[in-house]
C-alpha positions as CSV (number, residue, x, y, z in Angstrom):
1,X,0.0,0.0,0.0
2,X,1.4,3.7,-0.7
3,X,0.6,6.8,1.2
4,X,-0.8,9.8,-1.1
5,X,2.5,11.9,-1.5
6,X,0.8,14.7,0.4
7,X,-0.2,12.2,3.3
8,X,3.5,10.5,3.2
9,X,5.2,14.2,3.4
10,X,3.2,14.9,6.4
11,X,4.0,11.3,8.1
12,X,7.5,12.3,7.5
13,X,7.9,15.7,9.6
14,X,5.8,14.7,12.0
15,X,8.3,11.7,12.7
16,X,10.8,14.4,12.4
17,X,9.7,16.5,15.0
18,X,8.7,13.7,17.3
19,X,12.1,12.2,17.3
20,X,13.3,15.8,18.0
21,X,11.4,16.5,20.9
22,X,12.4,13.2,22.6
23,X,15.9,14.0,21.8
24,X,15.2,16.6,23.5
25,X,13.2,15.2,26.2
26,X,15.9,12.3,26.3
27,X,19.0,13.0,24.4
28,X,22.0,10.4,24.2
29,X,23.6,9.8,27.5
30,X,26.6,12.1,27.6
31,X,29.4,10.0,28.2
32,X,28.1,7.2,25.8
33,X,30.8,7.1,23.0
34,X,31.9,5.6,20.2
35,X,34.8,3.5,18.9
36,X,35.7,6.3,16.8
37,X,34.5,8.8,19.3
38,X,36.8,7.1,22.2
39,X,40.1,7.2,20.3
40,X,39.6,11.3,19.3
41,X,39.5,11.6,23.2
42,X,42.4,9.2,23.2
43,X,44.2,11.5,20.8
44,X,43.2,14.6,24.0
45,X,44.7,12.6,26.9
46,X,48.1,13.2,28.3
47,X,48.7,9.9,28.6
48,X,49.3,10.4,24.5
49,X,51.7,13.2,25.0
50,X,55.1,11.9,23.8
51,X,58.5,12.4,25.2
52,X,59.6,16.2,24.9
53,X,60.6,16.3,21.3
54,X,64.6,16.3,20.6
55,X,66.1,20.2,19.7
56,X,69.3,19.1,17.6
57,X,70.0,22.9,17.3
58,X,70.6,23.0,21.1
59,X,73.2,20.4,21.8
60,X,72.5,20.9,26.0
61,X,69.1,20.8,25.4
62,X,68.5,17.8,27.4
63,X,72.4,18.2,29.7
64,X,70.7,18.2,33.7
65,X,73.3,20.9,34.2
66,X,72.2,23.1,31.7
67,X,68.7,22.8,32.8
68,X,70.3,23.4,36.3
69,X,72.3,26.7,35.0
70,X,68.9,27.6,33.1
71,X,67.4,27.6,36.5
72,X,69.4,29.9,37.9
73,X,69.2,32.4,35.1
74,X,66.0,32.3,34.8
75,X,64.8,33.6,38.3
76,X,67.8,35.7,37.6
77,X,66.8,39.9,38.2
78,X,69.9,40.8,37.8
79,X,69.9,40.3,33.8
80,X,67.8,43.4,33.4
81,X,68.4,47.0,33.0
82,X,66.8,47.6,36.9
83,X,67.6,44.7,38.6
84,X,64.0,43.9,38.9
85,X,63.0,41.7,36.1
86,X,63.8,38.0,35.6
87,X,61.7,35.9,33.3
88,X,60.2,34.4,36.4
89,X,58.8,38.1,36.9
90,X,56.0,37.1,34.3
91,X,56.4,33.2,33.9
92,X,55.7,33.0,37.6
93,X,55.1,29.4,39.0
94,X,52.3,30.2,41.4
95,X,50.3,30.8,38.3
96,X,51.2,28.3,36.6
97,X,54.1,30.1,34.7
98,X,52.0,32.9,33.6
99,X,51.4,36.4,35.1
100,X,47.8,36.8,35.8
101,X,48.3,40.6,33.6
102,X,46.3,41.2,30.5
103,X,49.9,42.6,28.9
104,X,53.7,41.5,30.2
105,X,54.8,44.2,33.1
106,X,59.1,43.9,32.3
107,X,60.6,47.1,32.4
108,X,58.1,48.7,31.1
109,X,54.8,47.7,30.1
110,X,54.9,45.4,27.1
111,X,51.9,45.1,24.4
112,X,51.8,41.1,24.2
113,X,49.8,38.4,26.7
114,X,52.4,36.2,28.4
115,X,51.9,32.8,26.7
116,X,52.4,30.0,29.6
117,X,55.3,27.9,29.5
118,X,53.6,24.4,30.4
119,X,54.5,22.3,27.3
120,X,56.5,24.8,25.2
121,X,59.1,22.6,24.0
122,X,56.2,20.8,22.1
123,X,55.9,23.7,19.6
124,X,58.0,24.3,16.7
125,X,57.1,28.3,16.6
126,X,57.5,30.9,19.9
127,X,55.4,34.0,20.6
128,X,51.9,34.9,19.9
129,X,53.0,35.3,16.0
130,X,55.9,32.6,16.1
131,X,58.7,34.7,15.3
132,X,60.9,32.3,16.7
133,X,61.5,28.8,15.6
134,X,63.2,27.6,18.8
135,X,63.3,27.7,22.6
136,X,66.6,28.7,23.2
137,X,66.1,31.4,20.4
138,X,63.0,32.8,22.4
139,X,65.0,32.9,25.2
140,X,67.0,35.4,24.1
141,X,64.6,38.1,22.5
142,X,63.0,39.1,25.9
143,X,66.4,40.0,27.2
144,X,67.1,42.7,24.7
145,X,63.8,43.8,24.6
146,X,63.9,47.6,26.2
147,X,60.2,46.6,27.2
148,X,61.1,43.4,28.9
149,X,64.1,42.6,30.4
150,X,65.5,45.8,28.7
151,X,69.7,45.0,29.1
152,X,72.4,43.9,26.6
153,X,74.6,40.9,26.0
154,X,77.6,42.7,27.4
155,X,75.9,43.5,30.9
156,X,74.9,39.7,31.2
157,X,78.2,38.6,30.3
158,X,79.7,40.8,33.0
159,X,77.1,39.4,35.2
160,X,78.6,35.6,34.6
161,X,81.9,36.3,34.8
162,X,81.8,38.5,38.2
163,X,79.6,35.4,39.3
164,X,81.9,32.5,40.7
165,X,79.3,29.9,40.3
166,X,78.0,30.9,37.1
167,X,81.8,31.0,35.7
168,X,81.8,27.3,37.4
169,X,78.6,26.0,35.7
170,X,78.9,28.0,32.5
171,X,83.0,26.3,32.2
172,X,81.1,22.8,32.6
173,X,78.8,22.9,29.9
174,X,80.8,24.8,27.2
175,X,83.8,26.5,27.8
176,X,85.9,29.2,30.0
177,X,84.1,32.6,29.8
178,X,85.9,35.1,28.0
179,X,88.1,38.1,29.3
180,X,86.5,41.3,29.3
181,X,86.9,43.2,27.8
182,X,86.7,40.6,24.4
183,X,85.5,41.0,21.1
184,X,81.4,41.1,20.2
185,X,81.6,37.2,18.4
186,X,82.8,36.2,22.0
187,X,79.9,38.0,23.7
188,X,77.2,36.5,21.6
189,X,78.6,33.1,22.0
190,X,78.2,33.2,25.7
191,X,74.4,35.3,24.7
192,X,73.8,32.3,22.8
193,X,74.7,29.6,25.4
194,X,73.0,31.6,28.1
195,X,69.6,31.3,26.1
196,X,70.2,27.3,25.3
197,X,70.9,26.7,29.0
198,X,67.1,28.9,30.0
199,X,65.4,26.2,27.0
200,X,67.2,23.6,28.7
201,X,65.2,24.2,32.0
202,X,62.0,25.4,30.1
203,X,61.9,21.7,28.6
204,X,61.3,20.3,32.1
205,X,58.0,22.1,31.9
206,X,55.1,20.2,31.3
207,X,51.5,19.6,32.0
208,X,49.9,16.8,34.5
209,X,46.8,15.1,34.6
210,X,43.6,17.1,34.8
211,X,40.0,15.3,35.5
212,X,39.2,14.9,31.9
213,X,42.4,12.9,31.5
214,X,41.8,10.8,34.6
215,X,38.0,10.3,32.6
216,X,39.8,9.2,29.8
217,X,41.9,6.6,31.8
218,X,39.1,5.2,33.4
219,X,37.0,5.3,30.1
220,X,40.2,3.3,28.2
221,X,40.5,0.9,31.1
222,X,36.4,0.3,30.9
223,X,36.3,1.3,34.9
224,X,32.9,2.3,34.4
225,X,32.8,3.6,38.3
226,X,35.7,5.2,37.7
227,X,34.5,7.5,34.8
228,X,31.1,8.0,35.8
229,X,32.0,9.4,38.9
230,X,34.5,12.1,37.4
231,X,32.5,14.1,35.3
232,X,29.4,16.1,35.8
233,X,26.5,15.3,33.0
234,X,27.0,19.3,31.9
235,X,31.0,18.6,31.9
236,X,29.9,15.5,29.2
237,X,27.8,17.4,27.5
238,X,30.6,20.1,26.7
239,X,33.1,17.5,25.9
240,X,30.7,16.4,23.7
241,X,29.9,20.1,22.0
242,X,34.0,20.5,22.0
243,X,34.8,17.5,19.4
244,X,31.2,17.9,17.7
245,X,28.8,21.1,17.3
246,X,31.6,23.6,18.6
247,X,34.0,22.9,16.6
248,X,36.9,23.9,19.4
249,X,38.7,20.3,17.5
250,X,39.4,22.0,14.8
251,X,42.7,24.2,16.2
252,X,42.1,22.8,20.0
253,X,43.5,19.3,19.1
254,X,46.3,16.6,20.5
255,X,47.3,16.1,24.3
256,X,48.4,19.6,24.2
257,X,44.7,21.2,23.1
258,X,46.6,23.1,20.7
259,X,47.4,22.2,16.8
260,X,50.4,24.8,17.2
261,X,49.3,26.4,14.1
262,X,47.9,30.4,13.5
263,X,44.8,31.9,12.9
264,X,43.0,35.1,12.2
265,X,39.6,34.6,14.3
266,X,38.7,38.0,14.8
267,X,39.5,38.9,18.0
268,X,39.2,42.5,18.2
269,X,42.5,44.5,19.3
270,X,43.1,46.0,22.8
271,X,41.9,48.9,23.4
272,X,43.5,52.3,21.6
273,X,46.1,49.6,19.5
274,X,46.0,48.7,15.8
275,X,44.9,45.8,14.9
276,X,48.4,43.2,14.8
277,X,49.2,41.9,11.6
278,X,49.8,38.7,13.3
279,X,51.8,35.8,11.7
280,X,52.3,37.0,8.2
281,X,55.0,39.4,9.1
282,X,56.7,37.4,12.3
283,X,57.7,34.3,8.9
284,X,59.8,37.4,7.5
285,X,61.3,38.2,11.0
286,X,62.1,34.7,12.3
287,X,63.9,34.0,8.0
288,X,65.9,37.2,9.1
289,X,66.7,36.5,12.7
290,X,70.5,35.8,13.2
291,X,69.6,32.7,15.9
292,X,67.5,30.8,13.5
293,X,67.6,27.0,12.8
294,X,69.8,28.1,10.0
295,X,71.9,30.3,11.5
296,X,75.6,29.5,12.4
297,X,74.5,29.6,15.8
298,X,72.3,26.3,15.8
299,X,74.1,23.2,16.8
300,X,72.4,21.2,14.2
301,X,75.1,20.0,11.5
302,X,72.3,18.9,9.2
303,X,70.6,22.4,10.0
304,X,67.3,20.9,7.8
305,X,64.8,23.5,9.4
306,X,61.8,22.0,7.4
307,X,59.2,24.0,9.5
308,X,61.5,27.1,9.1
309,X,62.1,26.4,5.3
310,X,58.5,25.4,4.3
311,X,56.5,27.7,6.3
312,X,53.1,28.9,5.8
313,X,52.8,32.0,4.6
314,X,50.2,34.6,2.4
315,X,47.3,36.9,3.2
316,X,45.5,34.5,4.7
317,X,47.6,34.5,7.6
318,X,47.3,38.8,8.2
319,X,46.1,39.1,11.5
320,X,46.5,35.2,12.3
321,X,48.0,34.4,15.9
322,X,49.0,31.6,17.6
323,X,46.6,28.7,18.8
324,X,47.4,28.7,22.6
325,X,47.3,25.7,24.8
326,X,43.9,25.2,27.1
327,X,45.5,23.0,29.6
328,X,44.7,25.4,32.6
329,X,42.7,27.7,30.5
330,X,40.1,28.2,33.4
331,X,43.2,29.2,36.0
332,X,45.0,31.3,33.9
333,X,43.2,34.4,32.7
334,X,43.1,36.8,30.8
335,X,42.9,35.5,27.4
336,X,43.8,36.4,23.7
337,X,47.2,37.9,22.7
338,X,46.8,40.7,24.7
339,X,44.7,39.9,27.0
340,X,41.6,41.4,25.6
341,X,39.0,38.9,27.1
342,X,38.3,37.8,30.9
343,X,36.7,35.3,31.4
344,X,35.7,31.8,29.5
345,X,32.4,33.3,29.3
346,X,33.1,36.1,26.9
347,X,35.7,33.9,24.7
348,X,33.0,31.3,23.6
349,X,30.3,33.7,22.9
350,X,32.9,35.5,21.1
351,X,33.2,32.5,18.8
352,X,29.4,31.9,19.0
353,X,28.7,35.2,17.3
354,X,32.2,34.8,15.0
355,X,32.1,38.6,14.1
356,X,33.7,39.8,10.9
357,X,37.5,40.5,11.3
358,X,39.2,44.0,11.5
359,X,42.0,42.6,9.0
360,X,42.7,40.2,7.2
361,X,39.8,37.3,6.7
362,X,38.3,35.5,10.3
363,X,38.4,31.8,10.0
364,X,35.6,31.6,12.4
365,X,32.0,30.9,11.6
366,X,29.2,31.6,14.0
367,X,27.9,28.2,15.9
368,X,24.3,29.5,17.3
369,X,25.1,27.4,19.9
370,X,22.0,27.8,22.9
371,X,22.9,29.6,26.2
372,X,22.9,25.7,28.0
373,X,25.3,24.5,25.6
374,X,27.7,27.5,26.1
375,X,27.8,27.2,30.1
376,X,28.0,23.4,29.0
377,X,31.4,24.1,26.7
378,X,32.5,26.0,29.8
379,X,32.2,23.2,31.9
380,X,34.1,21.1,30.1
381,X,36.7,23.7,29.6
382,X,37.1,23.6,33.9
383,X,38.1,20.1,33.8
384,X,41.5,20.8,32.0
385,X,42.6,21.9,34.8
386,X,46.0,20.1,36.9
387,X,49.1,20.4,38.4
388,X,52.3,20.4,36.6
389,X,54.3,17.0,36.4
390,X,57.4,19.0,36.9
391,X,59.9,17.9,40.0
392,X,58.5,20.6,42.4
393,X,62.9,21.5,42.9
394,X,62.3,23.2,39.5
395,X,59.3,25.1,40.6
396,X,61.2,27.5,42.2
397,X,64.9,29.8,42.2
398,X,67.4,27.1,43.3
């Protein structure tokens, strides 16, 4: 027997919008997942965070002396023009090497977000545009900066050699500091090593468990007490909106909740500044900078830079930044590249609406996402929160 097509039409919405009400009424359980499903959160856990990848252009990368020296440095204030600032003045470890400032306060006030140092060695590019293609490269750029550290490479080698265990530590990992007054090569070797040694102890820096990774364990070991006491139905639900409706997959991916990569969505400047041309001009700068992967200063014999040499570049990156990290997101606000947004709240519905960008073109499309599912996404987003698995001994000055 066939319905009239007019009858059949009608049976077919009417199913429609029955099944949609009782999805409504009662939608999947949250945590009930796929095969496929299962392995994407797989892919999120920390227990799939590899070993800290090798640096062959920093041949102490991994030396526990360097990292020890690095340490020292690091928490350093006297390698600034005041004797105030160390990088441990804004990559503080009570906040989970962060600052807790919507722009770096060095020397002066700086116009850049400090990034968090949790997992850095994981990424091939540095800084909010990734004008820097290594760690110990980084290292060195907020030293000079006269809005950061604000000193010169001369003052900091003066600084090591009036220093009898700096000379001591520095003549273990690479040779006897030179006599002042020497040459400038001299001085930016030691420069050089100073900034390998700080990437050295950076490299010990790296996230722990949160409660969505001890959900995942439990969900991977099929301890179904386990992982149905960990998270909240809402917390499901916005782990659920994350790799699905939201979209936050797309960039937010790997143990790290970052693909590493840049992109222009829109986020309107701070107030009174330009809008920052982003990651389209930091390619030209890192290709010019003298500490590059290719530079004579890397270690690397083979020196094959393939990020550096086949990088991304083109209009489409104008205004494009840096996809940051959300391990910790909920503890370590202010958000954006310079700290334009405060709280979680005004970041998703900033995505939600995906306004047009000032320059360049957003990537972001608007998600019409219902007020539920945004304090849902929220949620989720507060279970990425964790203590470092870092030795606390490297938590602090030694």
């Amino acid at each position: 027997m066939q319905f009239p097509r007019k009858i059949g039409g009608i049976l077919a919405v009417t199913i429609l919008l029955v099944s949609t009400v009782l999805w409504l009424i009662w939608p999947p359980a949250p945590g009930a997942w796929t095969e496929s499903e299962i392995e994407l959160l797989r892919s999120l856990w920390i227990g799939s965070l590899p070993p800290v990848p090798a640096d062959p252009s920093n041949a102490v990368a991994d030396d526990p002396r360097a990292a020890r020296f690095g340490q020292r440095l690091f928490f350093d204030t006297r390698l600034s023009a005041n004797g105030e600032v160390a990088c441990a003045t804004c990559h503080q470890p009570e906040h989970l090497f962060t600052d807790g400032l919507d722009v770096a306060q060095g020397v002066a006030r700086g116009e850049r977000h400090t990034m968090g140092l949790a997992g850095v060695a994981y990424s091939p590019w540095m800084f909010w545009d990734g004008r820097r293609d290594s760690l110990w490269a980084q290292a060195l750029a907020p030293l000079e900066s006269p809005v950061e550290h604000g000193g010169n490479r001369l003052q900091f080698v003066e600084l090591l050699v009036s220093d009898a265990q700096y000379r001591s530590e520095y003549a273990a990992l690479f040779d006897e500091l030179p006599e002042l007054p020497a040459q400038d090569p001299a001085i930016t070797e030691v420069f050089v090593n100073m900034g390998k040694a700080i990437a050295a102890y950076e490299r010990l820096l790296v996230p722990g468990a949160s409660r969505f990774d001890r959900y995942v364990q439990a969900l991977l070991a099929d301890d179904e007490r386990q992982f149905e006491a960990m998270l909240s139905d809402d917390e499901l639900a916005g782990l659920r909106l994350f790799i699905g409706d939201a979209q936050c997959i797309n960039c937010h991916n790997g143990p790290l909740f970052t693909n590493n990569e840049f992109h222009n969505t829109a986020v309107l400047p701070a107030r009174g500044k330009l809008p920052s041309m982003g990651r389209v001009a930091a390619v030209r700068e890192t290709r010019a900078d003298p500490f590059n992967c290719v530079g004579r200063f890397s270690d690397d014999p083979d020196a094959n830079c393939a990020e550096l040499r086949f990088a991304r570049t083109g209009d489409d990156l104008i205004g494009a930044h840096k996809t940051p990290s959300l391990r910790n997101v909920a503890l370590t606000a202010p958000y954006m590249h310079a700290g334009q947004m405060t709280s979680l709240t005004e970041i998703i519905d900033q995505y939600n609406r995906a306004p047009l960008a000032m320059v360049g073109h957003s990537e972001a499309k608007p998600l019409n996402l219902w007020r539920n599912e945004r304090k849902q996404l929220e949620a989720f987003l507060r279970t990425l929160s964790g203590p470092l698995a870092t030795s606390p001994e490297w938590l602090a000055a030694p």
